[in-house]
C-alpha positions as CSV (number, residue, x, y, z in Angstrom):
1,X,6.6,0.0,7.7
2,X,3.4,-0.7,5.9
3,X,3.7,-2.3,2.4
4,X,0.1,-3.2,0.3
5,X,-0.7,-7.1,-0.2
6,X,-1.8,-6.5,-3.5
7,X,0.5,-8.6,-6.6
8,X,2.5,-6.5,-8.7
9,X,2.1,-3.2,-6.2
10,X,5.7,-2.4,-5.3
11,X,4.5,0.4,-2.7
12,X,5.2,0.4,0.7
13,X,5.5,4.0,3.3
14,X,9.0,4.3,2.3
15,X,7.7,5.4,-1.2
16,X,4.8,7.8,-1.1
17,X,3.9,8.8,2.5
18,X,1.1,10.4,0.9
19,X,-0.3,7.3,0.6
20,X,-2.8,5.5,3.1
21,X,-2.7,1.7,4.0
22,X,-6.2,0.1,4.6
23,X,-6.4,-2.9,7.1
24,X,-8.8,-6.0,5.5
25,X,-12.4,-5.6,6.7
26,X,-13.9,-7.6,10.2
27,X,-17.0,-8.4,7.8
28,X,-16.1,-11.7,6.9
29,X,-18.5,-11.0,3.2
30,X,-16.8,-8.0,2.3
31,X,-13.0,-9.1,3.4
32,X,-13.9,-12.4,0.9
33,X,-14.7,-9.9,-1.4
34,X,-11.2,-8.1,-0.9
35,X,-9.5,-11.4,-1.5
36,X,-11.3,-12.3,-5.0
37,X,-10.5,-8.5,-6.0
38,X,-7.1,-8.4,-5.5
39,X,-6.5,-12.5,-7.0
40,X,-4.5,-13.4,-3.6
41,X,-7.2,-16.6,-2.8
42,X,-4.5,-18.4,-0.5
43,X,-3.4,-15.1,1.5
44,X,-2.7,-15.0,5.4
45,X,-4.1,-12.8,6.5
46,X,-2.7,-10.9,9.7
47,X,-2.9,-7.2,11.9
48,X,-0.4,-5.9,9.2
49,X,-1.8,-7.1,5.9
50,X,-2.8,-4.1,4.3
51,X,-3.9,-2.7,0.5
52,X,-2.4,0.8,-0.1
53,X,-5.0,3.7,-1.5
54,X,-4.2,3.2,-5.0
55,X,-6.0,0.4,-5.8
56,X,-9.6,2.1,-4.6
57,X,-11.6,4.9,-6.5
58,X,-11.2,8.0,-5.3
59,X,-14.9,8.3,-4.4
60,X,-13.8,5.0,-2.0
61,X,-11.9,6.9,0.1
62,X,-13.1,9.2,2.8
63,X,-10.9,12.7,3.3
64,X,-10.2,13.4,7.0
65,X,-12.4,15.9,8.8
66,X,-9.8,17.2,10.6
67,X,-6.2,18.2,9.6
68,X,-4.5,15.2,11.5
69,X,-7.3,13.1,10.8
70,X,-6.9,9.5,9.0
71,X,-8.1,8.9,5.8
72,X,-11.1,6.0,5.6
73,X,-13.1,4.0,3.3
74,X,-16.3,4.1,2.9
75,X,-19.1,1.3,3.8
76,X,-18.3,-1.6,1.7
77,X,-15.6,0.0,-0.4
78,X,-13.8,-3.0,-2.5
79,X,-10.3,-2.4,-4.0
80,X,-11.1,-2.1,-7.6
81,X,-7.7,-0.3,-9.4
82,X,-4.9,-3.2,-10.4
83,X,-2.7,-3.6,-13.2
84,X,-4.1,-6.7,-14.7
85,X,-7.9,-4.4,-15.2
86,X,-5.5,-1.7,-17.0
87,X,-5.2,0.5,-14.3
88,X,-1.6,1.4,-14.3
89,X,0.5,2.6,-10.9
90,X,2.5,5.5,-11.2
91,X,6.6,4.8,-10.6
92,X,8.2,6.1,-8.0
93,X,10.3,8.8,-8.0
94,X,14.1,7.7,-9.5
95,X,16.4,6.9,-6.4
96,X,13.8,5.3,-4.4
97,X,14.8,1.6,-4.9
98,X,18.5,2.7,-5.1
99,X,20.6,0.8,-2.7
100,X,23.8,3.5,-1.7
101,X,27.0,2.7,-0.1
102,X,27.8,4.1,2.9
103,X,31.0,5.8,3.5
104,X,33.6,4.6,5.2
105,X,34.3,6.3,8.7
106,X,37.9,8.1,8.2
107,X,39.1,5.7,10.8
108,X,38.3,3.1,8.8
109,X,39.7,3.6,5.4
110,X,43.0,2.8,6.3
111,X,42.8,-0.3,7.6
């Protein structure tokens, strides 16, 4: 399940699958840039460290083509959106972070 890198971002595919997650760039220039925008100077990065769609501008981001396509960024987007440059994430929906019991097989409850 993708989650974004970014500090303070709680969102990860289990919230909004409306959202997309962007891999870091190859460019080494343009991934340093990434790094510096998003204040994560000692991050590790790895095939699954991604920032979610929310933190670039709406003209950043590339609409699919097709109906199944995949969202993209364009050439040397930098993630620009974050809380600490008063840019606010929406909450998600009530229930998501809700942890819920599961009930008790009727086999079970009598033991």
């Amino acid at each position: 399940m993708p989650f974004c890198c970014v500090p303070l971002c709680p969102v990860s595919s289990r919230c909004n699958k409306f959202l997309s997650f962007f891999s870091f760039p190859a460019d080494e220039e343009l991934r340093k840039q990434w790094i510096v925008a998003i204040r994560r100077a000692n991050l590790a990065i790895k095939g699954h460290t991604r920032v979610c769609s929310q933190h670039f501008k709406p003209e950043d981001i590339k609409e699919p083509e097709k109906e199944m396509g995949r969202r993209r960024l364009r050439k040397g987007a930098v993630p620009a959106l974050f809380e600490w440059n008063n840019f606010s994430l929406p909450l998600p929906p009530p229930g998501v972070w809700e942890t819920r019991k599961r009930p008790l097989p009727e086999d079970k409850k009598h033991q």
